[in-house]
C-alpha positions as CSV (number, residue, x, y, z in Angstrom):
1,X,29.6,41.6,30.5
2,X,30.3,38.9,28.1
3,X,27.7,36.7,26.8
4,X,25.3,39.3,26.9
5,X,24.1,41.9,24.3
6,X,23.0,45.4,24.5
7,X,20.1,46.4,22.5
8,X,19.7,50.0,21.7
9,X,16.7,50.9,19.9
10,X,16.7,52.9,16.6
11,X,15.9,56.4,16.9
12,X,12.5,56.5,15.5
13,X,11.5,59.3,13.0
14,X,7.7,59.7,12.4
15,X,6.9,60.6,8.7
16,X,6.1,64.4,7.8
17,X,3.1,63.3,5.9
18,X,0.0,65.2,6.6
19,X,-2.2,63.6,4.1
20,X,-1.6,66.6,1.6
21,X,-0.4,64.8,-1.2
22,X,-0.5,67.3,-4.2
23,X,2.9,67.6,-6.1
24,X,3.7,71.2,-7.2
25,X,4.4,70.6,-10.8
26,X,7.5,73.7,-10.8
27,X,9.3,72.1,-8.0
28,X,8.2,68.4,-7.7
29,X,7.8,68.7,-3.9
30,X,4.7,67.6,-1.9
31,X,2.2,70.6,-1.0
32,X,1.6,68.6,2.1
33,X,5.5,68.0,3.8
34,X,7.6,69.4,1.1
35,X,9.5,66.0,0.3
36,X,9.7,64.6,-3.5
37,X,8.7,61.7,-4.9
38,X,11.9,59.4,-4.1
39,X,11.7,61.0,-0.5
40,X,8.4,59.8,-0.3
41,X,9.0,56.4,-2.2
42,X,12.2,55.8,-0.3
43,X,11.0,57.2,3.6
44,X,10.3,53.8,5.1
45,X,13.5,51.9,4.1
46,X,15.8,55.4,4.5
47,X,18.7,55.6,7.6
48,X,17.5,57.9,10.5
49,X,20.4,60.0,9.5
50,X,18.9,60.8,5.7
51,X,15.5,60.9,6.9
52,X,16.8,63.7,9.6
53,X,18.7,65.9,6.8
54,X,15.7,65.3,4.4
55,X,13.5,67.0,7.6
56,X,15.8,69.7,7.7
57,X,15.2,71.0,4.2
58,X,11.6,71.0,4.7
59,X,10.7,74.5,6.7
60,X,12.7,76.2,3.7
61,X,10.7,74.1,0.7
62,X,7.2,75.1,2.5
63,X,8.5,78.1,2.9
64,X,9.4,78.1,-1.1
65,X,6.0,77.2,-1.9
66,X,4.5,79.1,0.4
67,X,3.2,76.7,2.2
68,X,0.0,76.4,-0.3
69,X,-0.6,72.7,1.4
């Protein structure tokens, strides 16, 4: 209708963090979530779309550090 304005909500995407925050020196990821530094730095300011793909590479980074967090 015109003169009216449809408000659709971000998709939210909660933060991996799980207040584990050791950096593994080899690989610079978080024991905790697996992100790095600019992953952490940048989370709260990042598009839903790059905060989904970083998500996605986490199960294999744990994995990689074998989930030592």
């Amino acid at each position: 209708m015109p003169g009216f304005v449809t408000i659709v909500p971000a998709q939210r995407i909660e933060s991996p963090c799980v207040n584990t925050c050791q950096i593994d020196p080899a690989t610079g990821w978080c024991l905790g979530c697996g992100r790095n530094l600019d992953e952490i730095a940048s989370w709260a300011s990042g598009t839903s779309a790059w905060r989904q793909a970083v998500l996605e590479t986490l199960p294999a980074r744990k994995a990689g550090l074998g989930h030592r967090g």
